[in-house]
N, C-alpha and C positions, 0 to 999 in steps of 0.2 A: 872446409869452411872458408870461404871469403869476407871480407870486409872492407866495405866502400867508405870511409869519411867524406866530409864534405864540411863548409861554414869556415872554414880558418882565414886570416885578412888580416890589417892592419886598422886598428882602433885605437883612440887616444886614451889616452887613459881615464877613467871614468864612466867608458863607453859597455857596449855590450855585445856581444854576440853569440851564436847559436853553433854548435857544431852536432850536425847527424852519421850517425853509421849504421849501414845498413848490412845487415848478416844473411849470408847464402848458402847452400851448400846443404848439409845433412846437421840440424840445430835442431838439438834435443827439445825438450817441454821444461827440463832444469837444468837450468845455466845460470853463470854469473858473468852481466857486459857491465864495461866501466871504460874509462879513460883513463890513462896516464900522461906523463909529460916529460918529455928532456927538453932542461933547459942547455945551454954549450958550456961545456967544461963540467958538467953535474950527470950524476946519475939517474937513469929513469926511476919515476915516482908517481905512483898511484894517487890521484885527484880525486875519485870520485866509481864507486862501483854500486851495481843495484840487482839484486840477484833474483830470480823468476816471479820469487815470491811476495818480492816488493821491498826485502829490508835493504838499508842503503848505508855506504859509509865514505864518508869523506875527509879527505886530508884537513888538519885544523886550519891550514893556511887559507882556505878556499869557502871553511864554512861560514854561512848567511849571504855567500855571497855568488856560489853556484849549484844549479839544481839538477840531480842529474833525474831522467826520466827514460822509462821502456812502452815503447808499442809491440805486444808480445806478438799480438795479429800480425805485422809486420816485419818481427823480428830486427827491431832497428831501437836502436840508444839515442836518446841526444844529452846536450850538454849544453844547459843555459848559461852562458858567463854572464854574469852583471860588476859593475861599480871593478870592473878591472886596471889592474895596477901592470907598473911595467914590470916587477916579476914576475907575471904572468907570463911573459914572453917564454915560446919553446915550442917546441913539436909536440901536438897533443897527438896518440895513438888510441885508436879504439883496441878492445881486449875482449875476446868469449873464454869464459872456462867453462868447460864441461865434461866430462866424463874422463879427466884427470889430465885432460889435454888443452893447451893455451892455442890460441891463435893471436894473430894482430894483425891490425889493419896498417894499412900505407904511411898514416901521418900525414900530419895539415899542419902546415905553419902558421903560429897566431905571436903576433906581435903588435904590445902596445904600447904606445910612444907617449914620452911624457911632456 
């Protein structure tokens, strides 16, 4: 399994942006994609995951304020940030679980400036 991200950038805070990941490879009918994030000096931490079936969960820091969504047809995640703040700043990673086995994607730098 591969995984493309894409959307990461520099936004002031306030702003918004979209991050996609796009999943390759042998991707089962039931999975769970989601995003994480290291910010520097902190451990990676799970933002936002949404599983085949549609149930979703999100870290409390982020909810009302990002949406995560799947195109199963397409086997691709994205990750709507809105009304972002500058701890938001971090390496967001896309993430499949499936059949007991994790993948990750490359990571996209997203930094918001205050």
């Amino acid at each position: 399994v591969q995984l493309q991200a894409s959307g990461g950038g520099l936004v002031q805070a306030g702003g918004s942006l979209r991050l996609s990941c796009a999943a390759s490879g042998r991707i089962f009918s039931s999975n769970r994609m989601g995003w994480y994030r290291q910010a520097p000096g902190k451990q990676r931490e799970l933002v936002a995951s949404m599983t085949s079936g549609g149930t979703t969960n999100y870290a409390d820091s982020v909810k009302g304020r990002f949406t995560i969504a799947r195109d199963n047809a397409k086997n691709t995640v994205y990750l709507q940030m809105n009304s972002l703040k500058p701890e938001d700043t971090a390496v967001y990673y896309c993430n499949v679980y499936q059949s007991f086995a994790e993948y990750w994607g490359q990571g996209t730098l997203v930094t918001v400036s205050s």
